[in-house]
N, C-alpha and C positions, 0 to 999 in steps of 0.2 A: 846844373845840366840835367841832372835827372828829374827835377820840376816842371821841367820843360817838356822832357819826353815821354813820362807817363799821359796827360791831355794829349799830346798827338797820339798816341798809340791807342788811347780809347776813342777818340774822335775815328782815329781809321776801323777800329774794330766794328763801331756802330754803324758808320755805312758801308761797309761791305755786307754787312749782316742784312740791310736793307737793299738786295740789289733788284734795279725794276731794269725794265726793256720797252718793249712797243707791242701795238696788236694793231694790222694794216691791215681795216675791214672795206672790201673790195664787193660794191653792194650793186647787182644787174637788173634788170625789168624794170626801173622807174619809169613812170607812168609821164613825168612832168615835171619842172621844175616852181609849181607853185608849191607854198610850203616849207616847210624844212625835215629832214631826217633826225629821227630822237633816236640814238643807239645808248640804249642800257647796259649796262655789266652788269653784273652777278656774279658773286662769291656762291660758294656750297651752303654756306651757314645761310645766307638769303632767302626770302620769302619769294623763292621763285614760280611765276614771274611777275609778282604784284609791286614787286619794294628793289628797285636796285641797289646795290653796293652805291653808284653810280652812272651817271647819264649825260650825255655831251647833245648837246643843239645844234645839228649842223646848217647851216643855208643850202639852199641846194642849187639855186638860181648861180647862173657861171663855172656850175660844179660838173655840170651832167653832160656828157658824152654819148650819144647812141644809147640813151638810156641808162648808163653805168656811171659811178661814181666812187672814189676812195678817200678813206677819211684815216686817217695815223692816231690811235692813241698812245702818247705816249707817258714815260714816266710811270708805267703798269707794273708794280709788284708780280715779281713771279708767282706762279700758282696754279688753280685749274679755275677756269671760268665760261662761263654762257654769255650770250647777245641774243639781246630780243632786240627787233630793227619795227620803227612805225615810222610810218610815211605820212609827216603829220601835220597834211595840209591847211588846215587852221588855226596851226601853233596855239593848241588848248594843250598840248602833252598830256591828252588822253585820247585814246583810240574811240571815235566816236561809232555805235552802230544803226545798222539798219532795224527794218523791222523782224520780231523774231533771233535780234543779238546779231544777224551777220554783218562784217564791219565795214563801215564805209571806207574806210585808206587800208591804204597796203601795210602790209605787213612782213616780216620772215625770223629766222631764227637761224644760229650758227648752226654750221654742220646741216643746211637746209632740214631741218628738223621738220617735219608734216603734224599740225594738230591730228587729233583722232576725234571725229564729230564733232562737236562744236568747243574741245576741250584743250587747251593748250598739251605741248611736248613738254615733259618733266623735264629738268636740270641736265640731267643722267644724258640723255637724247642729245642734246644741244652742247654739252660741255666739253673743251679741250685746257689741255695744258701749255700753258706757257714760260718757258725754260730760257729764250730766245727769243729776239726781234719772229715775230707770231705775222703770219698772213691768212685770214677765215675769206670765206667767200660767203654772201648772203643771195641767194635770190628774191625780189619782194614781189609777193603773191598779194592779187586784185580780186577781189569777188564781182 
């Protein structure tokens, strides 16, 4: 009996140690539904925001309401985290620019974070914690 119970009792112990939830990013101003939505995660430890943690593909076509769209990640490890959002109508999953760097597709960042001149929002600016099913809201900004 006790052979038995030690594997379940570490089996339970390892996933509750690993508890994840959701993060329902609720993203407004789309432009359109050509293209798809690249939403990024970022950890602290990340090359933010060159290197995500993590990145989901979204379609956007069927998705977009009055411009507005919501996407559920789920299965999201607790912790504190950033989203960079591109609106990225070529599905090259790179933010392609204009002349002089300004970018051609939309863009935004949690906690609507505002670059400063042409230089992204640090981590710090954009980052929440995630303890709980998480709701961010993104606005995406057009040049």
């Amino acid at each position: 009996m006790k052979a038995l119970f030690i594997p379940f009792l570490l089996l339970f112990s390892v996933t509750t140690l690993a508890q994840t939830t959701s993060i329902e990013v609720n993203i407004s101003n789309v432009k359109d539904e050509v293209g798809q939505m690249v939403i990024s995660l970022y950890l602290p430890t990340d090359d933010f925001p060159m290197k995500p943690h993590q990145f989901f593909e979204v379609e956007k076509k069927g998705q977009l309401t009055d411009g507005k769209m919501t996407y559920t990640l789920e299965d999201i490890p607790v912790g504190k985290y950033a989203i960079v959002l591109l609106d990225d109508t070529n599905r090259n999953l790179d933010m392609d620019r204009k002349m002089f760097g300004i970018p051609k597709e939309g863009y935004g960042f949690s906690n609507d974070a505002k670059p400063k001149m042409m230089t992204p929002p640090n981590f710090e600016a954009c980052s929440f914690d995630v303890q709980e099913p998480t709701s961010v809201h993104i606005t995406t900004v057009y040049w």
